[in-house]
NUTORVO-369271 format. One line per 5 residues: number of its first residue (from 1); their letters; for each residue x, y, z of C-alpha. Coordinates in nm, 3 decimals, padded with zeros to 5 digits. Example, Ala and Ser with C-alpha at 12.3 -4.5 7.8 and 13.67 -1.06 7.14 Angstrom:
2
1> as> 01.230/-00.450/00.780  01.367/-00.106/00.714;
//
This chain:
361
1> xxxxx> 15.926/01.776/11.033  15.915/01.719/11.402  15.809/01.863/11.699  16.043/01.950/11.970  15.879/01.979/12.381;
6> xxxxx> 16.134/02.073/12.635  15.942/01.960/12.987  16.100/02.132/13.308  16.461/02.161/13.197  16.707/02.195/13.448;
11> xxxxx> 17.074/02.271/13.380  17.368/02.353/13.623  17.723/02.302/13.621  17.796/02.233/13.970  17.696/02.479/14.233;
16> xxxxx> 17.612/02.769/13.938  17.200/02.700/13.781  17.234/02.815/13.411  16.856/02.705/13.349  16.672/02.719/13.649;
21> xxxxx> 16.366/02.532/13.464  16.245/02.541/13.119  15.896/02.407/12.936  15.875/02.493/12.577  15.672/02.323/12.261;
26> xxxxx> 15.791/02.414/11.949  15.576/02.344/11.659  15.671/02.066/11.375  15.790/02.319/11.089  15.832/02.613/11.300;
31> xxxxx> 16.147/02.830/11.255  16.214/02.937/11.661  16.469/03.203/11.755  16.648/03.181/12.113  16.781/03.502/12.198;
36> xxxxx> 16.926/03.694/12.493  17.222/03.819/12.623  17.550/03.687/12.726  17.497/03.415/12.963  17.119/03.360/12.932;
41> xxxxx> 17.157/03.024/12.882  17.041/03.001/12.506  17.352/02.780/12.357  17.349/02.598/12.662  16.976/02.491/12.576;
46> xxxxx> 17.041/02.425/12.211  17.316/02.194/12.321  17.103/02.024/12.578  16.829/01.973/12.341  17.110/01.786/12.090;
51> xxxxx> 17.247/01.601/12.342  17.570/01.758/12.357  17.475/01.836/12.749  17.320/01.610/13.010  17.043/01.774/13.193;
56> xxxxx> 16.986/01.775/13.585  16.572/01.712/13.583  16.347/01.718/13.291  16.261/01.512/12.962  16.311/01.628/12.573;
61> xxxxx> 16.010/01.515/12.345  16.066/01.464/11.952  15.720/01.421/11.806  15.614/01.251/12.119  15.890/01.038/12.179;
66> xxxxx> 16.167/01.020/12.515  16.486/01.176/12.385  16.637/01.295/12.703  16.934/01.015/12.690  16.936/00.928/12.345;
71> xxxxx> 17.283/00.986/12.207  17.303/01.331/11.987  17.370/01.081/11.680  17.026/00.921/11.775  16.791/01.254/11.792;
76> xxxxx> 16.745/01.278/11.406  16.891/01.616/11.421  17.151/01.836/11.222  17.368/02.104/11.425  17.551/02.429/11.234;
81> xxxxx> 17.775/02.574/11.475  17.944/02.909/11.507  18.267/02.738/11.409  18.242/02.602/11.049  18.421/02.318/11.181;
86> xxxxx> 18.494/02.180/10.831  18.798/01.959/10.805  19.030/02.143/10.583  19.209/01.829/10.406  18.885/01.749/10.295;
91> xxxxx> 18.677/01.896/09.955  18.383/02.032/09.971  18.169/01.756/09.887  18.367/01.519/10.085  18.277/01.789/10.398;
96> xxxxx> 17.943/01.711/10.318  17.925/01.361/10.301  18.182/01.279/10.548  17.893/01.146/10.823  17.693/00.949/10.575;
101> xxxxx> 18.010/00.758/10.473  18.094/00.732/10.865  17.792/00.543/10.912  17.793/00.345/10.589  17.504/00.524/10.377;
106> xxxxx> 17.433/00.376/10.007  17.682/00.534/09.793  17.366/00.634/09.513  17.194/00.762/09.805  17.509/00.964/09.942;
111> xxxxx> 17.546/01.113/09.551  17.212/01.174/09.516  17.178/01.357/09.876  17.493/01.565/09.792  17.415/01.664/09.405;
116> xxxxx> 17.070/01.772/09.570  17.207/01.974/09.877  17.511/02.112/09.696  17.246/02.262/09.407  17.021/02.389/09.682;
121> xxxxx> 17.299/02.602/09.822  17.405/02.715/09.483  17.726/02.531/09.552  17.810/02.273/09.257  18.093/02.456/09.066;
126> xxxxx> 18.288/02.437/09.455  18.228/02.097/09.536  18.604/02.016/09.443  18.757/02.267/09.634  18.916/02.296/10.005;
131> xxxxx> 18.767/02.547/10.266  19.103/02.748/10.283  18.968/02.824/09.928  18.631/02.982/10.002  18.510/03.272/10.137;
136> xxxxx> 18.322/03.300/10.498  17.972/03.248/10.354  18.069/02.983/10.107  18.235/02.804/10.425  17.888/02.865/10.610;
141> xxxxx> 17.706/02.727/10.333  17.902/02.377/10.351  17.884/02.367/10.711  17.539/02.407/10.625  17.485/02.159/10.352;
146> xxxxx> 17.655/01.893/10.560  17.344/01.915/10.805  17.123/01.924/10.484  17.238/01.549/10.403  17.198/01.439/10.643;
151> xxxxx> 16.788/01.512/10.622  16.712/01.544/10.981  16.395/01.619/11.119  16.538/01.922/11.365  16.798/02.176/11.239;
156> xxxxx> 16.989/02.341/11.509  17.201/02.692/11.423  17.445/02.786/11.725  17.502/03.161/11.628  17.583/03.050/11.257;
161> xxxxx> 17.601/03.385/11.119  17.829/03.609/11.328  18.156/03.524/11.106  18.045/03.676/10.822  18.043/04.101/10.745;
166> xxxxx> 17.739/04.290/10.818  17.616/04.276/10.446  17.710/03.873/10.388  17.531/03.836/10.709  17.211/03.996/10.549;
171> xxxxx> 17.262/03.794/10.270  17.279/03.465/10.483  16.948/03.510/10.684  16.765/03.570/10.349  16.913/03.245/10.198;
176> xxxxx> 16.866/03.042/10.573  16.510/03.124/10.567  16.442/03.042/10.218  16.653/02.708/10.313  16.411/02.654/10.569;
181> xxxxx> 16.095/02.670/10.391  16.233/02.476/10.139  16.283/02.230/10.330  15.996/02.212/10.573  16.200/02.092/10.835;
186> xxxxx> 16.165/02.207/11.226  16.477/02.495/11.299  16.583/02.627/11.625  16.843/02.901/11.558  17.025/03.074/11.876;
191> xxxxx> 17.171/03.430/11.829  17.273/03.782/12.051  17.156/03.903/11.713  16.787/04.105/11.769  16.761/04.186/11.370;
196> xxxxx> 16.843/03.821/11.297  16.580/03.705/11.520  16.349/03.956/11.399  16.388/03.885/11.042  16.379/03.512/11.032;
201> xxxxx> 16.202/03.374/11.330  15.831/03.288/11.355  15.807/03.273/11.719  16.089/03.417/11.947  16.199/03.307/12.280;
206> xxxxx> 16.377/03.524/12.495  16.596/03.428/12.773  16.757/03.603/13.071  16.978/03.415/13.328  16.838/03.067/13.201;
211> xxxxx> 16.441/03.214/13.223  16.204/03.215/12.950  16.066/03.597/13.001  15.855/03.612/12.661  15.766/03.431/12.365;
216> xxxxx> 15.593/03.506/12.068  15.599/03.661/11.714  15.877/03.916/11.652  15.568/04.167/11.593  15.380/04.042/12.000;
221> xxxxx> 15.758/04.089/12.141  15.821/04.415/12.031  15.482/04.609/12.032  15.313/04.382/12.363  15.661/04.317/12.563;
226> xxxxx> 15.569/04.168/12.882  15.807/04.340/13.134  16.109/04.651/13.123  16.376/04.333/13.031  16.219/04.218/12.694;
231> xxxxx> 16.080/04.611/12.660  16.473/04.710/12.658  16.620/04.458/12.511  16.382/04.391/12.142  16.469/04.764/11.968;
236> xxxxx> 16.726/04.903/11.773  16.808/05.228/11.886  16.739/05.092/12.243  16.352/05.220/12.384  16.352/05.497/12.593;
241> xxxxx> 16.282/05.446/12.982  16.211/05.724/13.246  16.169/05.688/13.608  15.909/05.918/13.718  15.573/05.951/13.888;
246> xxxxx> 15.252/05.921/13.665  14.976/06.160/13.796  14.583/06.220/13.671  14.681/06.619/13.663  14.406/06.861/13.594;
251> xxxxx> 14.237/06.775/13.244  14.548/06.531/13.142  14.799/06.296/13.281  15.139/06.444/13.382  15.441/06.251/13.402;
256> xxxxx> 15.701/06.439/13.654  15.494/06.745/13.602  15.519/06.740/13.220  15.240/06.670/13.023  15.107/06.316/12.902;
261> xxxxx> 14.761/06.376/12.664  14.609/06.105/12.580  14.755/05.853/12.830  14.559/05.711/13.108  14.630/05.755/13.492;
266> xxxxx> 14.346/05.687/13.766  14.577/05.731/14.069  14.933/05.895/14.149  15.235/05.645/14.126  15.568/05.542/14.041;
271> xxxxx> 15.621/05.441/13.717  15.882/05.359/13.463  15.797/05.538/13.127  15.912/05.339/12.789  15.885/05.479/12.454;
276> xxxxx> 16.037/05.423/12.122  16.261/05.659/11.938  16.009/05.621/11.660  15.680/05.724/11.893  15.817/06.058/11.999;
281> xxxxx> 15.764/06.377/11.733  16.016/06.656/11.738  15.914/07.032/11.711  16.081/07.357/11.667  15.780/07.550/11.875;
286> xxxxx> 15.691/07.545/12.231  15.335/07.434/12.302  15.174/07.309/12.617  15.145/06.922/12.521  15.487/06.946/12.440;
291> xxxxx> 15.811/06.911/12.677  16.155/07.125/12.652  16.413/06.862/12.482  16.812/07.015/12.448  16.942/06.748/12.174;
296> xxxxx> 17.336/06.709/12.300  17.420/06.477/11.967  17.303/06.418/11.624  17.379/06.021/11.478  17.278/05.984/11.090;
301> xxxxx> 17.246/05.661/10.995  17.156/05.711/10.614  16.791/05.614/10.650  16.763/05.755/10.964  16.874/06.039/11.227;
306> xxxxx> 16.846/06.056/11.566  16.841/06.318/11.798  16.994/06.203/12.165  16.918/06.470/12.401  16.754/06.548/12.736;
311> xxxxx> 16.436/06.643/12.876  16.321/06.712/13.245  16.210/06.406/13.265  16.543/06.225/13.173  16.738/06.161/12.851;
316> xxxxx> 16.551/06.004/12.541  16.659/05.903/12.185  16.436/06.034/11.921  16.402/05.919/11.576  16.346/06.194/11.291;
321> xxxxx> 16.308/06.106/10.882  16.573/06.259/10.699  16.371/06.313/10.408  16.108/06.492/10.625  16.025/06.730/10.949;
326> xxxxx> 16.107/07.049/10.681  16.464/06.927/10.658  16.490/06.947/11.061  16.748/06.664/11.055  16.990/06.832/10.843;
331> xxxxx> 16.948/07.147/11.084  16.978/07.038/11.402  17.318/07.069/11.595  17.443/06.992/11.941  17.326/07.248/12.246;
336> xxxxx> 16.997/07.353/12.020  16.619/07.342/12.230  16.365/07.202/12.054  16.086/07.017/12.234  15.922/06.690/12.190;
341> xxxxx> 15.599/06.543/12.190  15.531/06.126/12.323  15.274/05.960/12.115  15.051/05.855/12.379  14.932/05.529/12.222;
346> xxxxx> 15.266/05.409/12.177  15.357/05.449/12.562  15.435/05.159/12.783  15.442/05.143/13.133  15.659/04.916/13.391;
351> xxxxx> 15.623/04.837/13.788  15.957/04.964/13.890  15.960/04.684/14.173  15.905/04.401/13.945  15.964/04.527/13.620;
356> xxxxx> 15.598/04.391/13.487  15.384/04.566/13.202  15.126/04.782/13.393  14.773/04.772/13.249  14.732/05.151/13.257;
361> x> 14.856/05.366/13.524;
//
């Protein structure tokens, strides 16, 4: 186990800045998650911090020590890539070993290192056969156990995961998780993926054009999101976001005239309004907490339905139980009125200049 601090980063290829500057600490044993979107600069960090890339300014600490020019074969770390990159002439145990044998390893110590990783991966019975004779995830898991050999003290996952089917994928995480408490080792995993980063990650960082904009627990980024980016971009449907002006009103807070009870609002102002599919109740009946919602299509997921429609206020995405609301799910079709009710507690608000969490209104 090792820890891993990135002091002001700077990475550009010529005249374009991919990471404008970057200081992280990640914690010996901690499982991190980069995410963002396309072009946020997360793979180009992972390969900086291997030493794949050069950087512009900045130094790369492992457990206290320079890094920043060491060669990547000097870092005492392990890199999975998107790309199995196994060398299909080659067995699966051979894949494995092929670096340890490269740099003249003990042959006990190379069998013993390989019987050990090729167990841990539930792997033994393939050991003597070729990649073109596995499936996706059994490919992953080599590509995977050749990093395990190797017993580095950093793990580094570039987008392992998005070869494999939806349910293989699910699969994967479970196992790459369990892998990584196993092994106590220090694991910095990049993905697009939200529910990957979600569902393995004990601290997420997320990145927009080469800028840290949040980190924190996958819990802190979704419920206590910093500004409208990370708000929008953590959440599966996608949180609702209104532009409107927040008032005090007479008795309650009205958000472009409708009403808000329970929310907070000590002076008139522009606002954007988030909310989560899941914080907004659906009613058949008209009541005066309650705004006018004309649902235009119905998506059923299996565990879920939602209800995309629009309000005065704008359209909104709102989540409804299957199993519950007196079968309302099952009932409602395209062009019906129904009206809608924001959970006040649950409502986030944005500057719409810089895009920052507001207090209150």
């Amino acid at each position: 186990m090792a820890t891993v601090t990135l002091e002001g980063i700077r990475k550009s290829y010529g005249r374009v800045e991919i990471i404008p500057s970057i200081d992280l600490e990640i914690a010996s044993g901690e499982f991190i998650a980069l995410v963002g979107p396309s072009g946020s600069g997360k793979s180009t960090l992972l390969r900086v911090i291997a030493g794949l890339e050069e950087i512009d300014a900045g130094r790369i600490l492992l457990d206290g020590k320079d890094i920043t020019t060491a060669e990547p074969s000097e870092r005492e770390m392990a890199m999975v890539f998107q790309s199995y990159a196994l060398y299909p002439h080659m067995t699966v145990a051979e894949n494995m070993v092929f670096a340890l044998r490269m740099r003249g390893a003990d042959p006990a110590e190379i069998d013993r290192r390989l019987t050990a990783a090729l167990k841990m991966l539930g792997m033994t019975d393939y050991a003597g056969r070729k990649p073109g004779q596995l499936s996706g995830g059994q490919r992953q898991r080599v590509a995977m156990g050749r990093a395990i050999v190797r017993q580095p003290q950093v793990f580094l996952f570039d987008e392992p995961l998005s070869n494999l089917d939806a349910k293989l994928r699910a699969a994967t995480r479970l196992e790459l998780r369990a892998l990584h408490d196993q092994l106590g080792a220090t694991s910095i995993f990049v993905t697009h993926d939200q529910i990957e980063a979600m569902t393995m990650a004990d601290r997420i960082v997320l990145l927009d054009h080469g800028r840290i904009q949040q980190i924190g627990t996958p819990q802190q980024i979704y419920r206590e999101p910093r500004n409208r980016f990370v708000a929008s971009f953590i959440g599966s449907p996608e949180i609702n976001m209104l532009r409107g002006v927040l008032a005090p009103g007479a008795g309650h807070p009205t958000f472009e005239g409708l009403p808000l009870p329970g929310a907070r609002a000590t002076a008139e102002r522009q606002v954007d309004l988030g909310i989560r599919p899941e914080h907004v109740s659906v009613w058949t009946e008209a009541a005066p907490d309650r705004w006018p919602f004309e649902v235009e299509a119905v998506e059923f997921t299996g565990h879920d339905a939602f209800l995309l429609g629009r309000t005065p206020a704008g359209r909104i995405t709102v989540r409804v139980d299957p199993d519950s609301e007196n079968g309302l799910a099952d009932r409602v079709t395209a062009g019906q009125r129904l009206h809608v009710q924001l959970q006040a507690r649950h409502i986030l608000l944005f500057d719409p200049e810089t895009g920052l969490r507001l207090a209150d209104g």
